[in-house]
N, CA and C of each residue as an Amber inpcrd file, in Angstrom:
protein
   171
  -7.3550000  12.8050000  20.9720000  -8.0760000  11.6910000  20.3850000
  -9.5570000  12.0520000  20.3040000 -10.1470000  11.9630000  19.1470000
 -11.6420000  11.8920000  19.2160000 -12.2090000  10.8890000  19.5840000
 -13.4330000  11.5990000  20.3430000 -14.4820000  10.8260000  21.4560000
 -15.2190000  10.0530000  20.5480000 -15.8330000   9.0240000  20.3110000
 -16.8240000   8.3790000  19.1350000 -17.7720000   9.3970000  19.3640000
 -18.6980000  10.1710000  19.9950000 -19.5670000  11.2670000  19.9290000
 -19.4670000  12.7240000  19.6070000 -18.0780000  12.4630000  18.9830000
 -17.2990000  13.6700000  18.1150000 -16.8130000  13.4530000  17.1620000
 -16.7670000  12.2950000  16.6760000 -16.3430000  11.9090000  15.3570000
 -17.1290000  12.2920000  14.4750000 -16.9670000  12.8940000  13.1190000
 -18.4320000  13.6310000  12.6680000 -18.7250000  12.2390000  11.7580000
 -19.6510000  12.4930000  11.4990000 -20.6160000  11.0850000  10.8160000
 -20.5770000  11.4680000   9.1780000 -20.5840000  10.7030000   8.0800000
 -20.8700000  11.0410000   6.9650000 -21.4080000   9.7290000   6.4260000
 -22.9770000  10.0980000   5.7490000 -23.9900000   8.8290000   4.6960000
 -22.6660000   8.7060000   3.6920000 -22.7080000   7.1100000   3.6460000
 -22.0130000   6.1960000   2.4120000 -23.2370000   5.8270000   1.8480000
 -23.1990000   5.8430000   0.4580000 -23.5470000   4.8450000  -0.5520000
 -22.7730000   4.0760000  -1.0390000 -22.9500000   2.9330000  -0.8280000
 -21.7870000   1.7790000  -1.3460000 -22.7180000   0.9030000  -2.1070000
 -21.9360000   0.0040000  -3.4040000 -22.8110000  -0.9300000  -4.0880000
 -22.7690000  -2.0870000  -3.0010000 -24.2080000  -2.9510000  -3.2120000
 -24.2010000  -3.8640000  -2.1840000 -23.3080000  -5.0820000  -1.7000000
 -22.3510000  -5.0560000  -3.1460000 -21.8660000  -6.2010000  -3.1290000
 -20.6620000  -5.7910000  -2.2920000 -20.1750000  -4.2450000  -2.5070000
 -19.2250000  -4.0370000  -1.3710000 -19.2420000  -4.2120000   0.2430000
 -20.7950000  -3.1850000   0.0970000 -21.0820000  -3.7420000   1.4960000
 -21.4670000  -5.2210000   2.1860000 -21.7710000  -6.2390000   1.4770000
 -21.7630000  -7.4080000   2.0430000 -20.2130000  -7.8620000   2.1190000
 -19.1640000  -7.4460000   1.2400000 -17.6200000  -7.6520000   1.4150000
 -17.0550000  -7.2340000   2.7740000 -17.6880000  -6.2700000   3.2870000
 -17.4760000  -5.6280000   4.3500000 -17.8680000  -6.1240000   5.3840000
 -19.0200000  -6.3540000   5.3840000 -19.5370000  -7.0020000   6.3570000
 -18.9970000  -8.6130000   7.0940000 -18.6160000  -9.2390000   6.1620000
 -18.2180000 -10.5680000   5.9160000 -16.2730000 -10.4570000   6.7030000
 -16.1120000  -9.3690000   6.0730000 -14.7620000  -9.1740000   6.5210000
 -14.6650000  -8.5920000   7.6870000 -15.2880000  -7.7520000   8.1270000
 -15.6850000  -7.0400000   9.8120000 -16.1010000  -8.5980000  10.4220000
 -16.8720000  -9.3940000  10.0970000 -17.5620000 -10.4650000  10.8020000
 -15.7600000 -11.2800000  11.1760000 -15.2960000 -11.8430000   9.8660000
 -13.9610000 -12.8250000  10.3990000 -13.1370000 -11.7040000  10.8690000
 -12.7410000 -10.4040000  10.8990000 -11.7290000  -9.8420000  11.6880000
 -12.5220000  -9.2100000  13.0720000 -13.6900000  -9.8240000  13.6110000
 -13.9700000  -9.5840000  14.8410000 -14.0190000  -8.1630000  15.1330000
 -14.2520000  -7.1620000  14.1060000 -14.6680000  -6.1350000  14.3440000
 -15.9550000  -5.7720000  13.8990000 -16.4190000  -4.2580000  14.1060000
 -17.8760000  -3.7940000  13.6550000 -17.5820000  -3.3050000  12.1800000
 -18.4810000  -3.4020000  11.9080000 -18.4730000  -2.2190000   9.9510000
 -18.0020000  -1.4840000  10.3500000 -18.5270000  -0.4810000  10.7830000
 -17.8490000   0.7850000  10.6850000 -16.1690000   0.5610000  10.9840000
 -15.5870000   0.4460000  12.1730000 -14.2720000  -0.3010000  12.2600000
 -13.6210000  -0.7830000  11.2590000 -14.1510000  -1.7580000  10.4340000
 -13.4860000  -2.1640000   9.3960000 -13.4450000  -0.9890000   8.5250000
 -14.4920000  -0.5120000   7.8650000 -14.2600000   0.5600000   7.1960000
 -13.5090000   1.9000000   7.2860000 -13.3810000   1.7010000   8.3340000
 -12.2710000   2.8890000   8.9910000 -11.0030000   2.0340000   8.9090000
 -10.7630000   1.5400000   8.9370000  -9.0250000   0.4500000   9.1610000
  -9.1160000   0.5450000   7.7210000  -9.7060000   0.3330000   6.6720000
  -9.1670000  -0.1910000   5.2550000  -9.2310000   0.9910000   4.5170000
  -9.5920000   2.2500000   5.0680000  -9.5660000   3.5080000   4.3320000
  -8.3910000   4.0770000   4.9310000  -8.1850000   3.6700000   6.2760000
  -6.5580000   4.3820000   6.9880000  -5.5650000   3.9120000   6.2310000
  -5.9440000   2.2630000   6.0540000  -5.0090000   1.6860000   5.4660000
  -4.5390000   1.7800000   3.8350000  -5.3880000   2.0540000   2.9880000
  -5.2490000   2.7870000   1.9600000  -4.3470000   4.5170000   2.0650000
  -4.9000000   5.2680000   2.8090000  -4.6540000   6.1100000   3.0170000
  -2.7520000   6.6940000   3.5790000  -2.7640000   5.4150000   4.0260000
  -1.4110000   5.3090000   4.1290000  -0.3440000   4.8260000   3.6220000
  -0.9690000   4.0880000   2.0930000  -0.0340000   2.9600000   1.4410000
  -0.2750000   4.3720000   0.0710000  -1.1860000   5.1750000  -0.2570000
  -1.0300000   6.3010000  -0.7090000   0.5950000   7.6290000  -0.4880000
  -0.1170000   7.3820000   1.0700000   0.7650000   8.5120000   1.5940000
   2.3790000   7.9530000   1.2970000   2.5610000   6.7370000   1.2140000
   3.8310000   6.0930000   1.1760000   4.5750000   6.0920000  -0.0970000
   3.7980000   6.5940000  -0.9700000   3.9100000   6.3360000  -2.3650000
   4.2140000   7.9170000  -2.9130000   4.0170000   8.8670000  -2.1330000
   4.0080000  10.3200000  -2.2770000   2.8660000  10.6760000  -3.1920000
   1.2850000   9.9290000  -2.9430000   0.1270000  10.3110000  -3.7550000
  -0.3490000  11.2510000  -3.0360000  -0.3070000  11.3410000  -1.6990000
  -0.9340000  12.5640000  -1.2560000  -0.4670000  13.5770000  -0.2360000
  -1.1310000  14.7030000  -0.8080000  -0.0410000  15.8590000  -0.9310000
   0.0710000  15.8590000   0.5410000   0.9590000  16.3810000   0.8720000
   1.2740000  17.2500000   2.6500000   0.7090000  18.2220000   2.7460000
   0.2670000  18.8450000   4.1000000  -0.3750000  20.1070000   4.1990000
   0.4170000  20.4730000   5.6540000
């Protein structure tokens, strides 16, 4: 499992209106931004993978 002080970091640019979507939605699901943004990209990431959009390695 990665440590949060090993997780490598990468700058987003997001339009604002996303990021206030985010924010709003981290706020009612009682998590942080980042958190949310990590859950809804896993979660994409896996409704992909389910679909056979992305490849295996």
């Amino acid at each position: 499992m990665i440590v949060k002080s090993d997780a490598p970091k990468y700058p987003l640019r997001i339009p604002l209106e996303v990021k206030l979507a985010i924010e709003k939605s981290a706020k009612e699901n009682g998590r942080s931004i980042n958190t949310e943004m990590v859950m809804r990209l896993v979660d994409s990431l896996r409704r992909d993978s389910s679909k056979g959009n992305i490849a295996k390695s």
